[in-house]
C-alpha angles and dihedrals in degrees: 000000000000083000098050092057087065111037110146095042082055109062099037091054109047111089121249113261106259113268089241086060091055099041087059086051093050086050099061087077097234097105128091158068111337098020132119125218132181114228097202108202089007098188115171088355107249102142092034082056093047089049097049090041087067090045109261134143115242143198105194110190110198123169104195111088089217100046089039090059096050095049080054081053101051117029100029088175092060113101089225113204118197092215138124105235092244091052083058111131105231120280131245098222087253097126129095100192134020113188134187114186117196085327106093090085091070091050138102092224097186068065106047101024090075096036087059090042087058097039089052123094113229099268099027133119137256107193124178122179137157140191108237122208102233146033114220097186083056129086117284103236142206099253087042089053091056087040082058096055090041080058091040090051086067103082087196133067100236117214118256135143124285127260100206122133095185098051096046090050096048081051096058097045092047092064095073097234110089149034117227102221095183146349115196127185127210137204120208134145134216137198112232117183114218086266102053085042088066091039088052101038088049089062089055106104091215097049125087114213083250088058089045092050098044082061096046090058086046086061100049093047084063103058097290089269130075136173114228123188120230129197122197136187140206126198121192117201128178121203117244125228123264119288111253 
């Protein structure tokens, strides 16, 4: 709910997810005209956006009013659910493609796993993915370093959702209901100016707006533009018959 309380922020400051991440997407072959895919935790819609832009029909379920209202806004041929994922009623295997971008983390997933398997058509798709804030085979720079004693200041670890591929995939596979066919990572930068910096680090659900600002100064301090660099992964399952 964090989120819902500023939607529209929201939505305007996270950074798009790179192009080589959706091209993957597009590969699998469960993308297109006629198809129907599942945003699960739908948020601002990006993903929702990028699905019915290649034609597809979509469901985005989306717990949050606010956020609700803006997916309705913007993407009026979107079916929008206001659902948590785990309140979902079972699927009836209908569904090409169910997505969850940069969502999964907040999930009971002995809950949702089974509801995805149910909605999925046989030879259908299950993707997460998520952008990560960081790359820690990048140089470290001079606006991340200030980003690390914000952090420091702290004195106390705030809760927040994991970041992990691999367990998230691990997690998926243990349920005894997919294959993960393939997880794949990308590297990619982006320019923020200080403003944007506050915009974006406000929308972070383990950072305070003091916190936000103090970046934001750090930002500025630095020239009032700062490039930050981003990692993102994508995980492909595929569900598993039916245990005999």
């Amino acid at each position: 709910m964090h989120f819902d309380g500023m939607a529209d922020a929201y939505g305007a400051a996270r950074p798009p997810y790179p192009a080589e991440l959706w091209r993957d997407v597009i590969a699998t072959g469960r993308v297109g005209p006629g198809r129907r895919a599942l945003d699960l935790g739908a948020g601002s819609g990006q993903a929702t956006g990028e699905l019915l832009a290649h034609g597809m029909d979509v469901v985005a379920v989306e717990p949050g009013d606010n956020l609700a209202r803006l997916l309705e806004q913007r993407h009026p041929r979107a079916t929008v659910v206001r659902s948590r994922a785990e309140d979902l009623l079972p699927g009836d295997g209908s569904f090409d493609l169910a997505v969850a971008a940069t969502s999964i983390h907040w999930m009971d997933l002995e809950v949702v796993l089974p509801i995805v398997r149910g909605a999925l058509k046989t030879d259908g798709r299950f993707l997460v993915w998520r952008n990560v804030f960081g790359d820690a085979d990048a140089e470290i720079t001079p606006f991340r370093r200030e980003v690390y004693r914000i952090v420091e200041r702290r004195g106390t670890r705030r809760e927040g959702g994991g970041e992990d591929a691999e367990t998230t995939a691990r997690s998926i596979v243990e349920s005894g209901l997919f294959s993960v066919d393939r997880l794949r990572r990308y590297r990619w930068s982006i320019e923020l100016t200080s403003q944007r910096v506050r915009s974006l680090f406000a929308t972070f659900s383990e950072w305070s707006a003091a916190e936000a600002d103090d970046a934001a100064s750090a930002a500025e301090a630095l020239g009032g533009s700062v490039t930050e660099h981003y990692t993102s992964w994508l995980i492909e399952a595929s569900p598993l018959p039916p245990a005999r």
